[in-house]
N, C-alpha and C positions, 0 to 999 in steps of 0.2 A: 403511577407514572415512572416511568424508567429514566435513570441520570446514569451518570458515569460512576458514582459509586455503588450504586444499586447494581448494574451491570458487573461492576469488578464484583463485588460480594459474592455475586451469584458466581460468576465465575470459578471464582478463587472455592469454594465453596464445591462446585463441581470438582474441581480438578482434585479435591482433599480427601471425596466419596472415591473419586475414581484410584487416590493414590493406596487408599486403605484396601478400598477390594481386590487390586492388581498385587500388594504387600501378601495379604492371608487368604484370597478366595482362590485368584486366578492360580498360585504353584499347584494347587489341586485340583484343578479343573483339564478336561481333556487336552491334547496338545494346539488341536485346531482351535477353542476359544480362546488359550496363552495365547494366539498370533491374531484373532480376527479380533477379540473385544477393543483392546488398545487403537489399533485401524479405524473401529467405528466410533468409539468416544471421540479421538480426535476429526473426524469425519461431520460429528453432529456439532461441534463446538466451531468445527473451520465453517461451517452451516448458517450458525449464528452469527459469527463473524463479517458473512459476505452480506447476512441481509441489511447488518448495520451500517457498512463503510458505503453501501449501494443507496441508503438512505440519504445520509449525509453525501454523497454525491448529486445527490438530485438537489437538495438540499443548498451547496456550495456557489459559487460564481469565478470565472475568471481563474487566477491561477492554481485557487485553494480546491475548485471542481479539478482540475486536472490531478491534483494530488490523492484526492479522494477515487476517482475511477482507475488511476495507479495501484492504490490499497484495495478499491474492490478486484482490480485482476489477480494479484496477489493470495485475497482471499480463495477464492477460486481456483486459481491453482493448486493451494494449499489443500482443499479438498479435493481437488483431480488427485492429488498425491495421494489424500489416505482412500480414496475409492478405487482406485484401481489395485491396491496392496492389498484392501481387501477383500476386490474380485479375484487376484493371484491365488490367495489363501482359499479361497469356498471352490474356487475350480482346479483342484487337483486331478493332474500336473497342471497349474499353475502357468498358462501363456509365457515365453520370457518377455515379449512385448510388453505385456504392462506393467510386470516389474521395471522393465527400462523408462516406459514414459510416465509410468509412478517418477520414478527420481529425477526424471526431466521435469514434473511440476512442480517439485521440491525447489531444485535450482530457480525455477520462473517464479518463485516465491520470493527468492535471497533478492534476485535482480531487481524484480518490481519495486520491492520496498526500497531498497538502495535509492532507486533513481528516484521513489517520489523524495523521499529526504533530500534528496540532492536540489531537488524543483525546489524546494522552498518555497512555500505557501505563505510563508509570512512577510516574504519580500513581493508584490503584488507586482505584475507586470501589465503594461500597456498595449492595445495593438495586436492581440494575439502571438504575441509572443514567448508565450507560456510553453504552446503546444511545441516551437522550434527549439526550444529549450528542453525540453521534456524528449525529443527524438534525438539532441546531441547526445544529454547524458545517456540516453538508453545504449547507442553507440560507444561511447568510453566504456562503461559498465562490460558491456558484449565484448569489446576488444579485450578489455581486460583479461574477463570470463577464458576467454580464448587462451591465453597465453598460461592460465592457469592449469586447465584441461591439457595442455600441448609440453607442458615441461614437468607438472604433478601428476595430474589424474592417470595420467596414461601410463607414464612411470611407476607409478606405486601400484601398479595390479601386481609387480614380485614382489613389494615392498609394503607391508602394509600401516606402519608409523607416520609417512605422511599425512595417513587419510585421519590419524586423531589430527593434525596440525591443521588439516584445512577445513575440518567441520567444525574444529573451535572455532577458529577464529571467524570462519564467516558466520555462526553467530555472534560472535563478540562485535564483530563492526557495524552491526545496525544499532547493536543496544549503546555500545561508544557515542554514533555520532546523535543518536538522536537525545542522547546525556546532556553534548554539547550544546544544539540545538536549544535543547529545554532551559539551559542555563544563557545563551545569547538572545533568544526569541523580543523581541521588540513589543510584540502583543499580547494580553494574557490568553484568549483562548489557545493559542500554536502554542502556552508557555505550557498549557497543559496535555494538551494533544501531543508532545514531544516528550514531556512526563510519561504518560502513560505509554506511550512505545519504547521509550530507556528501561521501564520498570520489568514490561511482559518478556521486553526480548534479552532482556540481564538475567532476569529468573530463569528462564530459559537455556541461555547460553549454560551455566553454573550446575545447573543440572544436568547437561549436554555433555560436561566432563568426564562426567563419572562414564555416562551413556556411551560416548565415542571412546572409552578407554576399553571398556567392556567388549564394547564389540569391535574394533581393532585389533585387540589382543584374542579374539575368538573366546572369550570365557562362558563356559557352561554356568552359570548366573542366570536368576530369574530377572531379566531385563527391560517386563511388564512396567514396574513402576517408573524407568527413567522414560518413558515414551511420555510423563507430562510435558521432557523440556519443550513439545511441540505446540503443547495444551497453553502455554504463560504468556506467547507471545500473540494469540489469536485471542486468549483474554483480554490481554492488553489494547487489542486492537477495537474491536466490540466495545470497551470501554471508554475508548478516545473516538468511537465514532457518533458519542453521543452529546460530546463537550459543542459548548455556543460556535457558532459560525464565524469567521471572520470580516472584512470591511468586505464592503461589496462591488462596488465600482472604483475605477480608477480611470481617469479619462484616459481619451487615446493622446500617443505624445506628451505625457505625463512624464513619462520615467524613460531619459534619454538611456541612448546604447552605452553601459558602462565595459570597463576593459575586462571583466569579467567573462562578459559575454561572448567578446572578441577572443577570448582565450579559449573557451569552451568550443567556439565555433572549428577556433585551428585543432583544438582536441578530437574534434569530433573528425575531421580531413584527414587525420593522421592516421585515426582509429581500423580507418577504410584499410588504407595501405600496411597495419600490422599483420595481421596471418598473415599473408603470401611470403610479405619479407622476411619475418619469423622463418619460415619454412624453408623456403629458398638459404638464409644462411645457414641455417641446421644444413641443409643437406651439403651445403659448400665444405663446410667443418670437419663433417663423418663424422656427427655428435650420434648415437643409440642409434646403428643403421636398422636394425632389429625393428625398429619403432617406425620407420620410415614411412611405411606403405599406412597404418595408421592415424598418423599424424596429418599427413596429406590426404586423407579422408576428413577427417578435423578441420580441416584448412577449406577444403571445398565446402563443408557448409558454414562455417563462419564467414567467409568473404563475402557470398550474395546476398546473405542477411543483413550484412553492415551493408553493401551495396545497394540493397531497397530501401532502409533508413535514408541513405544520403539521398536517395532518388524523390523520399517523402520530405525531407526537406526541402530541397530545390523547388520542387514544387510548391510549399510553403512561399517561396520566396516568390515564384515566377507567377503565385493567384494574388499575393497583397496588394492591395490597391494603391496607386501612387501617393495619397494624402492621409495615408493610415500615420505616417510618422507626425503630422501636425498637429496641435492643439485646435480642435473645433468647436469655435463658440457661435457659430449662422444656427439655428433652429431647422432650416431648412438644411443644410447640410449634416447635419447631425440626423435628421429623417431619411433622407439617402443614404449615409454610411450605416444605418441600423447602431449610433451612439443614442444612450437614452436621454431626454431631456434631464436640465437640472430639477426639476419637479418630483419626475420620476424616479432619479439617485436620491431627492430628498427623502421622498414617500420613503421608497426602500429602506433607506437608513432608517428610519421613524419606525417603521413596524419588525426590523430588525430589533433595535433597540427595545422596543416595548413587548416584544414573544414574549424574551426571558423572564422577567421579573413573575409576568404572568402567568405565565405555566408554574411557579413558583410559588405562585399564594393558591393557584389551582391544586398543586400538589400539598400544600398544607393544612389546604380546608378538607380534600378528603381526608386525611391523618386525622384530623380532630373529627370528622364524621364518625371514622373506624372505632375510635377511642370513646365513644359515648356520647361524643360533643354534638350529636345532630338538633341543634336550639335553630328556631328561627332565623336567628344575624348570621349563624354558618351558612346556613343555605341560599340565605340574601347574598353574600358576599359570594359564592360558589356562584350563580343566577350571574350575578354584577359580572364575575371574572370570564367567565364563558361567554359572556353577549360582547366582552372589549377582546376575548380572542378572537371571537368571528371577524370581529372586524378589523383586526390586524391582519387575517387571513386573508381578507377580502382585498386588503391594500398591498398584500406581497403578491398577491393574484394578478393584482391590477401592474405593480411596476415590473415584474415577471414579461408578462405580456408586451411592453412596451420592449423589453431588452430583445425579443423576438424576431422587431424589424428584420425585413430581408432589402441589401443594397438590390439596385437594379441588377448590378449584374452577377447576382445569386449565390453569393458569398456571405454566410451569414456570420455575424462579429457576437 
């Protein structure tokens, strides 16, 4: 049975095959495997990755699913990036297209992550209001993105010292906050799920020193072996998508509108109006007129992208039903809104509760199986743990289904 530390092992373990052979195989090896091996290790590792954070999405509920299908897009990105690098490299001359949308899934990697950390899975939200939260930050994140692109990236094509500053640090800011995270977290599982994203994307980043100084400076170096810092942080991820679940319901009108939210929403308003404004002052200024015609290129697709964000919001707001903000305790109304009965939150909680332990003595009776231990009372107690799995299975089946409800008017909660 697969855990979190069995997964890191493995991991950690791959990436140590792959650091040795990229050290003393690859300098030897033709020039096309130095550029595709690296590409396809990390490609099968980001592989692994997405099948586990897709798991535990299906897996999750409420605001901690949102976080999880955040991390599976992430994942996926992350391998759109090494598959098309190393479609660039086997098809010589190399398309520039998929060198460019190679590093556009790299970027859709930073973002993703960012904003699920920012969602906060451990603070559960009411009402569907997860998903309006999840589309503001995606908005700040983007604007930001923007403004980074439109004053660095652009500038440092004559310049090339920047681009060590920007590729550090935006790994260093996912492994920072989710540090933080791991040290505030209110629940144990998010205390470890936040552990193991500090750990992958810290290793990561520290490795990524050397890697972005390397190739910034253009140094003829065998550069094979710093391609794990991409390998630590999809470990990491695979590892934490296999930690226990979080609470599972939270009623509706539970968790009033704090000033939080109310700040995020004006973040997100503002987000809309930064390119244009950006731009329009640069051009007032005769800040890099050089740059001009670029930039506002930059600018034209940053705005509509914040622009359909805000559009999926409003939208959010304009399908909520008028009594989504209430505490509903009628049976009969709670069957209309598609809220699950208190039966059904119980059940759920109850076979929540009872997976774990389970799969744990399931996991320990094979161990003593492997080890020589197959006596009768093991295999009685294996019999025992598999017939009380089924049937926690049956019961998460059962309250699954209840969360299902669709209201009348076909908005499903």
């Amino acid at each position: 049975m697969l855990t979190p530390l069995r997964v890191l092992q493995i991991g950690l373990l791959y990436t140590g095959l792959y650091l040795l052979g990229a050290g003393y195989a690859l300098p030897a090896a033709p020039a096309l495997l130095q550029t595709a091996i690296p590409d396809l290790a990390v490609a099968l590792l980001a592989a692994g990755a997405l099948g586990g954070t897709w798991r535990a999405h299906a897996q999750a509920r409420g605001t901690e699913r949102v976080f999880w299908a955040l991390l599976t897009g992430a994942a996926g990105a992350q391998l759109l990036h090494s598959v098309l690098l190393l479609l660039h490299t086997l098809l010589p001359p190399g398309p520039a297209i998929l060198r460019t949308v190679g590093h556009m899934g790299y970027y859709t990697f930073v973002v993703l992550v960012l904003v699920a950390l920012l969602v906060r899975p451990d603070r559960p939200r009411a009402g569907g209001n997860e998903r309006a939260a999840t589309i503001e930050w995606l908005m700040a994140v983007g604007a930001l993105y923007s403004v980074v692109f439109y004053f660095l990236l652009l500038p440092a094509r004559e310049r090339p010292f920047p681009w060590f500053v920007i590729f550090t640090v935006q790994q260093l800011v996912p492994a920072l906050w989710a540090l933080v995270l791991a040290v505030r977290a209110e629940r144990g599982p998010f205390r470890q799920v936040f552990g193991l994203l500090a750990g992958g994307f810290g290793a990561g980043a520290l490795m990524g020193v050397a890697a972005h100084w390397l190739y910034t400076g253009r140094a003829q170096e065998n550069v094979a072996p710093y391609q794990a810092m991409w390998m630590f942080p999809l470990v990491g991820l695979a590892a934490a998508s296999l930690c226990a679940r979080g609470p599972v319901w939270v009623r509706a009108g539970a968790a009033p509108e704090r000033r939080s939210d109310r700040s995020r929403a004006r973040l997100a308003v503002a987000a809309v109006a930064l390119p244009p404004l950006v731009d329009l002052a640069t051009r007032a200024l005769g800040i890099a007129p050089q740059l001009a015609d670029a930039r506002s290129e930059m600018t034209l697709v940053a705005t509509p992208l914040l622009a359909i964000l805000a559009a999926l919001r409003l939208r959010l707001v304009a399908a909520a039903p008028p009594s989504a903000s209430f505490v509903v305790d009628s049976p009969e109304v709670r069957a209309a809104l598609g809220v699950p009965s208190e039966c059904l939150q119980f059940a759920s909680g109850v076979a929540h509760e009872l997976n774990n332990p389970l799969m744990a003595v399931v996991g320990w009776a094979e161990l003593a199986q492997r080890r020589g231990g197959d006596a009768p009372q093991v295999r009685a107690l294996m019999d025992a743990a598999h017939r009380a799995a089924e049937v926690v299975q049956r019961l998460q089946q059962i309250a699954q289904a209840g969360e299902k409800v669709t209201p009348p008017w076909g908005i499903e909660r």
